[in-house]
C-alpha positions as CSV (number, residue, x, y, z in Angstrom):
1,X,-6.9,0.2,-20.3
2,X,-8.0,-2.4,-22.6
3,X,-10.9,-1.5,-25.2
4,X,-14.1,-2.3,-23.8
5,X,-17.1,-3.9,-26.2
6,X,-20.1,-1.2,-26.1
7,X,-23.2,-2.6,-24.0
8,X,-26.2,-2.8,-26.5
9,X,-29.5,-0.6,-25.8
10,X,-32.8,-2.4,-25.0
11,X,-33.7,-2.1,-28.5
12,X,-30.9,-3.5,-30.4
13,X,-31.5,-6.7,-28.2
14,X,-35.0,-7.3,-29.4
15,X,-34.7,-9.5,-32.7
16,X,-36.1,-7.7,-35.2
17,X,-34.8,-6.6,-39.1
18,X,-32.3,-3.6,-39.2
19,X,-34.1,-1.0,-41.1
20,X,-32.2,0.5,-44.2
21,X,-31.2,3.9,-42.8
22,X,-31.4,7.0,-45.3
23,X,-28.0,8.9,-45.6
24,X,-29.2,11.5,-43.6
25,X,-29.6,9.3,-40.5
26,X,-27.0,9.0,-38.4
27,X,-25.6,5.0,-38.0
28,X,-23.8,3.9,-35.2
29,X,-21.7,0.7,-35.2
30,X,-21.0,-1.9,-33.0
31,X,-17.1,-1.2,-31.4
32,X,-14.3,-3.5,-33.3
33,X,-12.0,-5.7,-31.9
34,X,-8.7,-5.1,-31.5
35,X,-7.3,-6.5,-34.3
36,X,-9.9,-4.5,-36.2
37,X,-8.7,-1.4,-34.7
38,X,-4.8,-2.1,-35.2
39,X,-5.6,-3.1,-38.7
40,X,-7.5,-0.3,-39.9
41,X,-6.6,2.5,-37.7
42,X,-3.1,2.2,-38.1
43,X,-0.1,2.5,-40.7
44,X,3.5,1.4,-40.0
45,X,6.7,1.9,-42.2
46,X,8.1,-1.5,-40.5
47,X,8.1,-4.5,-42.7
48,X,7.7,-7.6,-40.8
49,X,9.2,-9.4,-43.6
50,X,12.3,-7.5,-43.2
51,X,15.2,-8.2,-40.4
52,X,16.8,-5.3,-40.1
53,X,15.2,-1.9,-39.1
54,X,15.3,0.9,-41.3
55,X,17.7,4.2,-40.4
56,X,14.0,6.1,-39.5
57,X,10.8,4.2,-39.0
58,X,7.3,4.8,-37.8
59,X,4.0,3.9,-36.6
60,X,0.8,5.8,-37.0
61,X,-2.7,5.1,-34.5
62,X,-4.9,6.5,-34.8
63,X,-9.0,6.3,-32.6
64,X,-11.2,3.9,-33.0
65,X,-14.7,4.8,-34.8
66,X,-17.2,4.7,-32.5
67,X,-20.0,6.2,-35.0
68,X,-20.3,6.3,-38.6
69,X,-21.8,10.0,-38.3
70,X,-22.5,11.6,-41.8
71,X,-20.1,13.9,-43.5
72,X,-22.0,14.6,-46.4
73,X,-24.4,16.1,-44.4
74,X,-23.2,18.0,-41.4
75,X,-23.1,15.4,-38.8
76,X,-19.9,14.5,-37.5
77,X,-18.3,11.1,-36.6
78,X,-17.4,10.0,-33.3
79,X,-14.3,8.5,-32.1
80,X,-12.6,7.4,-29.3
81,X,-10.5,9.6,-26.8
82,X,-6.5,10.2,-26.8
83,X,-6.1,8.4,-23.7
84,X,-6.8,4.8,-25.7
85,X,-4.6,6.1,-28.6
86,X,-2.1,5.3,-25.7
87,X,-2.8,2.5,-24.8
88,X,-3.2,1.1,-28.2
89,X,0.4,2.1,-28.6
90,X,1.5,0.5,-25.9
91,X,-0.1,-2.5,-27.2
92,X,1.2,-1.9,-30.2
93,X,4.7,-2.0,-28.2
94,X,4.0,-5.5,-26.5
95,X,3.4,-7.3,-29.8
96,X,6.6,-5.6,-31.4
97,X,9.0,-6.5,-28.3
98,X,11.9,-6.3,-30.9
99,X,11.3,-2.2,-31.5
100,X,11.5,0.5,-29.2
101,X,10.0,4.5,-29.5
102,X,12.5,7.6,-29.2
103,X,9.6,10.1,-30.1
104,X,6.0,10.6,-29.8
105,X,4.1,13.5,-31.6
106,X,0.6,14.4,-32.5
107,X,-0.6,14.2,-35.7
108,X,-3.7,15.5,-37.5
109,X,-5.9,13.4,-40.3
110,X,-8.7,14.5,-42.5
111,X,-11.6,12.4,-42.4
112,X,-13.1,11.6,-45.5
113,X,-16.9,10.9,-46.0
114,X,-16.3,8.4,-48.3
115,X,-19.4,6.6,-49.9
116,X,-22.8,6.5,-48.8
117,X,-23.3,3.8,-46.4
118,X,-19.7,3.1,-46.0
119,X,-17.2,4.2,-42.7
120,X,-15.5,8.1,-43.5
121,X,-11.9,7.4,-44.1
122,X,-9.4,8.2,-42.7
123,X,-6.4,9.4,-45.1
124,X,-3.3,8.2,-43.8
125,X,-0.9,7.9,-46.8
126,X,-1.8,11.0,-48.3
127,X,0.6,14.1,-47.5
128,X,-1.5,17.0,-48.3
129,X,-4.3,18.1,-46.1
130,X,-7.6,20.8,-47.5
131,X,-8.6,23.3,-45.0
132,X,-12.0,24.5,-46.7
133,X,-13.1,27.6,-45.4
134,X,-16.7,27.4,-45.6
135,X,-17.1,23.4,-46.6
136,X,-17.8,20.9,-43.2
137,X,-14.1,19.9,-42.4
138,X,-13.8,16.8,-40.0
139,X,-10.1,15.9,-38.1
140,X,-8.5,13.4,-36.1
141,X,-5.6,13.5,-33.8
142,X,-3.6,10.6,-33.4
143,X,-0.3,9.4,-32.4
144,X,3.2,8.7,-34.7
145,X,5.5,7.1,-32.9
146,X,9.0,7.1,-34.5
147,X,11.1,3.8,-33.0
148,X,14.6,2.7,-33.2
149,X,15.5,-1.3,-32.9
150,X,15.4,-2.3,-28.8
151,X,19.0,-3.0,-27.3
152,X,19.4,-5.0,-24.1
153,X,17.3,-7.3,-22.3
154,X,15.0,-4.7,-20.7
155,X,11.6,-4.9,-20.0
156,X,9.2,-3.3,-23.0
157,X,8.4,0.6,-22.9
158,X,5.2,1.5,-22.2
159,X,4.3,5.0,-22.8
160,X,2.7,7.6,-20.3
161,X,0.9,10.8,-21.0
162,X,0.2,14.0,-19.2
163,X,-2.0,17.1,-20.7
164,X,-1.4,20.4,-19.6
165,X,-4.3,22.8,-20.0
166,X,-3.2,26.7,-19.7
167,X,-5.2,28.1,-16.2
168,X,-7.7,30.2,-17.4
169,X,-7.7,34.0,-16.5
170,X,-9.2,37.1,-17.3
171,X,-8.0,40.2,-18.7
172,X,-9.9,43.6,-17.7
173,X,-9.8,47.0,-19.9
174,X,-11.7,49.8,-19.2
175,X,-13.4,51.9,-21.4
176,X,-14.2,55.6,-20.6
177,X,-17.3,57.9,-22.1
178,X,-18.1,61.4,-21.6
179,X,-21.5,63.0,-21.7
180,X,-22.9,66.2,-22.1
181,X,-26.0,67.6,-24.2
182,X,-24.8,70.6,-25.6
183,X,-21.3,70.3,-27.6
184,X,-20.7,74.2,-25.5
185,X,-21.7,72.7,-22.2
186,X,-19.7,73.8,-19.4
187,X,-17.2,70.8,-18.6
188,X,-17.8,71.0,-14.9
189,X,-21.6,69.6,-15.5
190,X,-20.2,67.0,-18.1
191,X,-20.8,63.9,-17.0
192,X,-18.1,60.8,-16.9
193,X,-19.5,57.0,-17.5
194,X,-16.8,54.5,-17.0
195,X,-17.1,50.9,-17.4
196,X,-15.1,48.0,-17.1
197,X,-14.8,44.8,-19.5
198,X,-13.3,41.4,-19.2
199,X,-12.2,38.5,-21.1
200,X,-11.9,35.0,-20.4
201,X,-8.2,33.7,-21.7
202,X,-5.3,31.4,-20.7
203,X,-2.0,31.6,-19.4
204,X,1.1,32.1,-21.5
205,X,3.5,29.4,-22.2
206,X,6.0,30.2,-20.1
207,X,3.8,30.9,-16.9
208,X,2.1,27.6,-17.8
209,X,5.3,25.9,-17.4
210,X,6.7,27.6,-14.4
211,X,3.5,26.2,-13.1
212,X,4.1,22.9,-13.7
213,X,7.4,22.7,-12.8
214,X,6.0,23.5,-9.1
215,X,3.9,20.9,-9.2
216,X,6.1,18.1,-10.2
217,X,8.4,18.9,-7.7
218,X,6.1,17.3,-5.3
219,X,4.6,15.1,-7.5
220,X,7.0,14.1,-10.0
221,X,6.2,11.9,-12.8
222,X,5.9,8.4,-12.4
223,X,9.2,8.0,-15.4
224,X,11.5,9.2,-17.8
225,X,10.6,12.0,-20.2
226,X,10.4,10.9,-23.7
227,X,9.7,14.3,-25.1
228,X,7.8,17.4,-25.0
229,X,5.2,19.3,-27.6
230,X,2.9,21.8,-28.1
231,X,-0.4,20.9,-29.4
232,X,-3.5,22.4,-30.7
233,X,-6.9,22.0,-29.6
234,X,-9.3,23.5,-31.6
235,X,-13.2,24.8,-30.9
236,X,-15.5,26.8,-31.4
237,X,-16.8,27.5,-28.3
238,X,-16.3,31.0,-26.5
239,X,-18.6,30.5,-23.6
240,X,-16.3,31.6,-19.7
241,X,-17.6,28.1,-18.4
242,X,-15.9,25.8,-21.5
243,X,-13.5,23.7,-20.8
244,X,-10.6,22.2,-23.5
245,X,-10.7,18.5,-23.2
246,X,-7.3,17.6,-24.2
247,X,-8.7,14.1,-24.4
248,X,-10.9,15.0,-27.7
249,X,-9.6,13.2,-31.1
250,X,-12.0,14.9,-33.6
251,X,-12.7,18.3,-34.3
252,X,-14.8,19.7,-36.6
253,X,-14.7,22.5,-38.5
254,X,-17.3,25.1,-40.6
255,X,-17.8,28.2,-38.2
256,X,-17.0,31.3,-39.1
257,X,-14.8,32.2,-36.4
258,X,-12.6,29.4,-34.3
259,X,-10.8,29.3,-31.4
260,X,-7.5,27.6,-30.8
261,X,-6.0,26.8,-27.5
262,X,-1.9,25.9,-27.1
263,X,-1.7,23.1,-24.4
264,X,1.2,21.0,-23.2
265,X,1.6,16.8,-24.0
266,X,4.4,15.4,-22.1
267,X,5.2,11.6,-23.4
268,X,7.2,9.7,-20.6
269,X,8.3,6.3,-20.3
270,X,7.0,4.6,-17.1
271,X,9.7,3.8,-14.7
272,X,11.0,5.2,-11.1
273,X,10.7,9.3,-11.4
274,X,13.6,10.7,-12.2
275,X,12.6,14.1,-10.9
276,X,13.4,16.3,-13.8
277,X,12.8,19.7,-14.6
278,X,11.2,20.8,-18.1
279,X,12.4,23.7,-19.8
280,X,11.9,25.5,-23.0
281,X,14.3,27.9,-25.1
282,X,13.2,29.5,-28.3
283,X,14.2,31.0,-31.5
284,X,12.9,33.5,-33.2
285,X,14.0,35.1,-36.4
286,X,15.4,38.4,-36.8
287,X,13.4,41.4,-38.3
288,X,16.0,42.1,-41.7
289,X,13.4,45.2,-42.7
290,X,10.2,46.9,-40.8
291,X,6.8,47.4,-42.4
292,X,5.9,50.5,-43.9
293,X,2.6,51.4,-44.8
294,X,3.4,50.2,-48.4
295,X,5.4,47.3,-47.8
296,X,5.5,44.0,-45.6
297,X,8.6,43.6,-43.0
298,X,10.9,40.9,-43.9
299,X,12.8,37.8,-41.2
300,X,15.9,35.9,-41.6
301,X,15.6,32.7,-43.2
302,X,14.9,29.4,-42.1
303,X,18.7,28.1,-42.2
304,X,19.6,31.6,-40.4
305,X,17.0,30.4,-37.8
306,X,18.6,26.9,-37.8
307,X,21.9,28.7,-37.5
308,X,21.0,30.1,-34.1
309,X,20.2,27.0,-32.5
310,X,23.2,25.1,-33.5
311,X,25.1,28.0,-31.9
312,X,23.0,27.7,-28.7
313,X,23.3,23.9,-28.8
314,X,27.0,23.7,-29.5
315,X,27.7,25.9,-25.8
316,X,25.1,24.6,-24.0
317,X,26.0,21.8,-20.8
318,X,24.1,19.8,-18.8
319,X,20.7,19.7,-20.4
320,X,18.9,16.7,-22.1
321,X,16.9,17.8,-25.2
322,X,13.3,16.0,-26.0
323,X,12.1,18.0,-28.3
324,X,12.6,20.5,-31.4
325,X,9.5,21.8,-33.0
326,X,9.0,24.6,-35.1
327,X,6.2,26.2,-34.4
328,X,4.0,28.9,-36.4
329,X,3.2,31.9,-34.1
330,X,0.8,34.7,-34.7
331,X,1.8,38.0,-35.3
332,X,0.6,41.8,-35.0
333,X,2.3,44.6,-37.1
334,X,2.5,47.9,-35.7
335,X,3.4,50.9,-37.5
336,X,7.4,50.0,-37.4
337,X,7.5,46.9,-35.5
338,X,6.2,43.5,-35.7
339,X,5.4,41.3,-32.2
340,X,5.5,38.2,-32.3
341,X,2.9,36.4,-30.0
342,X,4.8,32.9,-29.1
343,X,3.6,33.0,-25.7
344,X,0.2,33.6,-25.9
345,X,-2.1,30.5,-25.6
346,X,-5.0,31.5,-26.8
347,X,-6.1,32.5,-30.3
348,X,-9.5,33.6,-32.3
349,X,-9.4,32.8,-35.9
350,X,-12.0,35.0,-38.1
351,X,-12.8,33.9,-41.6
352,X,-13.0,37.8,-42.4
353,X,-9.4,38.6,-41.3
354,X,-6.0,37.5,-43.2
355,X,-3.8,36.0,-40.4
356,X,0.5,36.6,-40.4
357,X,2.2,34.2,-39.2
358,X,5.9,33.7,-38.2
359,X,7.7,30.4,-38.1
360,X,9.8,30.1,-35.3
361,X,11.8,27.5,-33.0
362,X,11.3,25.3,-29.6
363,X,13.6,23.6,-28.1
364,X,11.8,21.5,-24.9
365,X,14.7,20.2,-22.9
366,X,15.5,18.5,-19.3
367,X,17.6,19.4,-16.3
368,X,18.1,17.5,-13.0
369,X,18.4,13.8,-15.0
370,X,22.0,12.2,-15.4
371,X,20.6,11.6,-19.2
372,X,22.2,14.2,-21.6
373,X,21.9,15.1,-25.0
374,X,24.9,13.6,-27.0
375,X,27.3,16.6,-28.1
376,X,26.2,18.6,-31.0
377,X,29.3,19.4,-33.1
378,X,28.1,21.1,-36.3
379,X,24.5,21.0,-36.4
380,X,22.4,20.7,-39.3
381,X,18.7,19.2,-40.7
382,X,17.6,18.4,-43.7
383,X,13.7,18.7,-45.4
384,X,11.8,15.6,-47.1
385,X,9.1,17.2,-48.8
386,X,7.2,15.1,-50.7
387,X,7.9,15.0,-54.5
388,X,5.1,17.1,-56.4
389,X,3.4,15.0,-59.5
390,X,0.3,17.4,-60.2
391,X,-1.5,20.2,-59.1
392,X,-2.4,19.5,-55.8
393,X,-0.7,15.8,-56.1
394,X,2.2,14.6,-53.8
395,X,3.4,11.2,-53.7
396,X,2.3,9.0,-50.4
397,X,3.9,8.8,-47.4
398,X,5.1,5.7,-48.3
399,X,7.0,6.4,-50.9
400,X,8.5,9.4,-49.1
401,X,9.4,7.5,-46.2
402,X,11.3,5.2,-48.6
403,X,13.4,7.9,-50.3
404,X,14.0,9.2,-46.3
405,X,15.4,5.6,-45.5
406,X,17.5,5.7,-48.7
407,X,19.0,9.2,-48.2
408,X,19.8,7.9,-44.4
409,X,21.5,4.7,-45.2
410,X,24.1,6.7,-47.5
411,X,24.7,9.3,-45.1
412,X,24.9,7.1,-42.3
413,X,24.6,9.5,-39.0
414,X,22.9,9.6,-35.8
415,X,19.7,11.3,-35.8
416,X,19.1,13.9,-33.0
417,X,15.7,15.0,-33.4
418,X,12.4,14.4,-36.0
419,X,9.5,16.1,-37.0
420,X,6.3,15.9,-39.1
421,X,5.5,19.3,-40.0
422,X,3.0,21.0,-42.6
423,X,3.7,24.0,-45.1
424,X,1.0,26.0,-47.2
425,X,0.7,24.6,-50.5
426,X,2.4,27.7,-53.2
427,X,0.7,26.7,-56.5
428,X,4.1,28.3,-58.4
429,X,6.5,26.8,-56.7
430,X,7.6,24.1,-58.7
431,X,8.3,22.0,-55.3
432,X,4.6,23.2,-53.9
433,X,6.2,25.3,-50.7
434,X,8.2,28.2,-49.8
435,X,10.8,26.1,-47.4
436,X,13.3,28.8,-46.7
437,X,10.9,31.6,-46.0
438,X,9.9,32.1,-42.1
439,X,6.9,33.9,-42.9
440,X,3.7,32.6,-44.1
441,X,0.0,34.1,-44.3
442,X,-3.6,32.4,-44.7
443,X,-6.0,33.6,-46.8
444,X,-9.7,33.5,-44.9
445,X,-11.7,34.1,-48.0
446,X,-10.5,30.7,-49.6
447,X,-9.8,27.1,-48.9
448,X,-5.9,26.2,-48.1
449,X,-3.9,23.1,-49.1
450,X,-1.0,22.3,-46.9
451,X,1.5,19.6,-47.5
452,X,3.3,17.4,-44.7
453,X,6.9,17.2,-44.6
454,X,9.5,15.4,-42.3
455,X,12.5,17.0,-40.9
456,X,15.3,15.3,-39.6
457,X,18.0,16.9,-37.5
458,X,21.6,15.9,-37.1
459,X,24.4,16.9,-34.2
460,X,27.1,16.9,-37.1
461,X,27.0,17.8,-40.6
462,X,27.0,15.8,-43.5
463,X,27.6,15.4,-47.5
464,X,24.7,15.8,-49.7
465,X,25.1,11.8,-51.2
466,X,25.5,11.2,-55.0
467,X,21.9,11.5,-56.6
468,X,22.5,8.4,-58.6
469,X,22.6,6.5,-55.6
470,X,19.1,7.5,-54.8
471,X,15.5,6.7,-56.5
472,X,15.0,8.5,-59.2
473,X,12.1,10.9,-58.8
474,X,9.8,12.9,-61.4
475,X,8.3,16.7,-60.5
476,X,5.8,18.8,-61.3
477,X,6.0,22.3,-63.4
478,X,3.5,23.9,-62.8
479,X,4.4,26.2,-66.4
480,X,5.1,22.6,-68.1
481,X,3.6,20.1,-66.5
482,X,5.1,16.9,-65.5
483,X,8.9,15.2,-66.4
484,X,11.3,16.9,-65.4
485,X,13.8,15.6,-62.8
486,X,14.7,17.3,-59.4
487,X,15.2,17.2,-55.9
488,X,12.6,17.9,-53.7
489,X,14.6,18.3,-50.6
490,X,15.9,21.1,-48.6
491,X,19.2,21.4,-46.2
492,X,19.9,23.9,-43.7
């Protein structure tokens, strides 16, 4: 729908002076008009001045502000909800009839606070993100839509989008006390208190999309599956009667313990239904040594991981891949054995606990549609991280997009699958990121940096080009500082 104009309250009407409002006082702002919205809420790679379309391009929306709010001192913007992110990308679409979108996925913004009196900011062109632990934290979600040049005389896409919230259940233990008042009391007077406990959760992944499936077999979506993802809604709110609102854009974020729920965003082009069936497959990476009590276990590496899928793609018919995502699941360490918690839903974040993490692989695919995925050969991906100029400091997105469209035009092959991903930020890596480790860990007692990456995947292999052909680039050392030249770039 269309952005509607917010109706004025009695007193705005009456025509009096604005007040100057203290920074403490929360302001709220008249809505924008479109082409305020489009303007400042939004950040494309495409150049209009341009002809031809890059190999890879993008387009970032993001919500409208709906009220200033107040950073600086606890009291958090409002924005609008995802549902109008959608719709701003479909008209975003219908004024770009020339382009056409292969991929939707969520993305995440920090808001800034920027200056007193002035909107908080949203920072789209910067690739590293500051989780503080303690500090007032304020995020957006949006949408990046990665598009391709349109072909035929078709109508224009326009996208569809359905949430899937996990069912909530609850999970009972019991807990058993004995009682006596003499430790040489005779057991048969002992006396046996037993008591039962519950918690308020969510289904696992897999159930959640068994359940699905059974519902869109009699009510099938209204088009054609663009692709698939897992996203995460985060709160702070523990209470049985809460409900996630997959519709939120900002979170905030300064509590000591959070809450983070997994929930399903299915993208779809509108059209006839085509009746298909969603599916997931994933990779995980193999334990290479078990914990002791002295020592941490130890995975297989990332382009092991990516190994396995190319051997599961390369003898696998029939099925139309959406989606790969990796995906960072929790994990609890036993005394030999490490379990890797991809299915559950639900998590509880304490500031007082050091999480373990494992990265691991999804694959969301399609059966029933006569769409496949073209044939995957030899497959392969490759990392743009964004090159590191300082401590802390990556270049823009910008400039990373244009090394990406450089790389892609030497290389010259079809893309099957992108992703915007995030690493923690490793201070002694001279890159700023561990990128062939599949384990990672957060430290609760400090602030976190992560950086944003893309990964592109390919269904054939391909020759590293000649780095002369490419922009030159500068990096970081951290034990020299800056000048030294390098690739920032990973392939697996």
């Amino acid at each position: 729908m269309p952005p509607q104009d917010g109706n004025p309250s009695t007193s705005a009407m009456v025509p009096m002076p604005a007040p100057t409002l203290p920074e403490y006082i929360e302001e709220t702002i008249p809505p924008p008009s479109y082409e305020e919205i489009m303007g400042h809420q939004t950040q494309t790679s495409v150049q209009q001045t341009v002809a031809e379309l890059p190999p890879l391009a993008y387009v970032d929306i993001m919500p409208r502000l709906l009220k200033n709010g107040n950073i600086r001192n606890k009291i958090a913007p409002e924005f609008d909800k995802f549902s109008f992110v959608i719709e701003a990308a479909n008209q975003w679409l219908r004024s770009n009839p020339s382009f056409a979108v292969w991929k939707c996925e969520t993305v995440e913004r920090k808001v800034d606070g920027g200056r007193a009196g002035q909107p908080p900011i949203i920072e789209l062109e910067k690739m590293t993100i500051h989780h503080s632990t303690y500090g007032f934290n304020v995020f957006i979600r949006g949408v990046r839509m990665w598009l391709v040049k349109k072909t035929g005389q078709g109508p224009q896409q326009q996208l569809g989008l359905m949430n899937v919230v996990p069912e909530k259940k609850i999970v009972e233990w019991q807990t058993v006390r004995s009682g006596g008042l003499f430790m040489m009391e005779d057991p048969i007077y002992r006396s046996t208190i037993t008591r039962t406990h519950g918690f308020v959760t969510y289904d696992g992944l897999m159930e959640t999309i068994a359940k699905l499936n059974s519902k869109l077999k009699s009510c099938p979506l209204p088009g054609t599956v663009l692709n698939v993802e897992c996203a995460m809604m985060k709160t702070f709110e523990f209470a049985e009667d809460f409900k996630v609102d997959p519709d939120s854009t900002c979170y905030t974020s300064e509590s000591k313990m959070k809450r983070l729920t997994q929930i399903l965003r299915i993208f779809y082009i509108l059209g006839p239904p085509t009746c298909e069936e969603i599916c997931l497959k994933e990779f995980h990476p193999e334990m290479t040594k078990r914990p002791t009590p002295m020592g941490q276990p130890a995975f297989q590496s990332w382009p092991e991981l990516n190994g396995q899928l190319g051997f599961w793609l390369a003898n696998t018919s029939g099925i139309r891949v959406v989606n790969i995502q990796a995906f960072s699941a929790r994990t609890s360490k036993g005394r030999e054995t490490v379990n890797i918690m991809s299915d559950c839903t639900d998590e509880v974040q304490s500031s007082f606990t050091t999480r373990e993490y494992v990265k691991i692989l999804r694959v969301f695919y399609t059966t029933g549609s006569h769409i496949q995925s073209q044939p995957v050969v030899n497959f392969s991906s490759r990392l743009f991280l964004p090159v590191r100029i300082g401590r802390q400091m990556f270049e823009s997105m910008s400039q990373t997009m244009f090394r990406i469209e450089a790389w892609l035009r030497l290389v010259g092959l079809p893309i099957y699958n992108v992703e915007t991903i995030q690493y923690i930020l490793k201070e002694s890596s001279i890159v700023g990121a561990e990128l062939d480790k599949c384990t990672w860990s957060e430290n609760p007692t400090v602030g976190n940096f992560f950086v944003t990456a893309i990964r592109v995947y390919f269904p054939c292999a391909f020759n590293e080009p000649d780095p002369r052909l490419l922009p030159p680039q500068q990096y970081y050392d951290p034990a020299f500082g800056p000048g030294a030249s390098g690739d920032c770039c990973s392939i697996s």
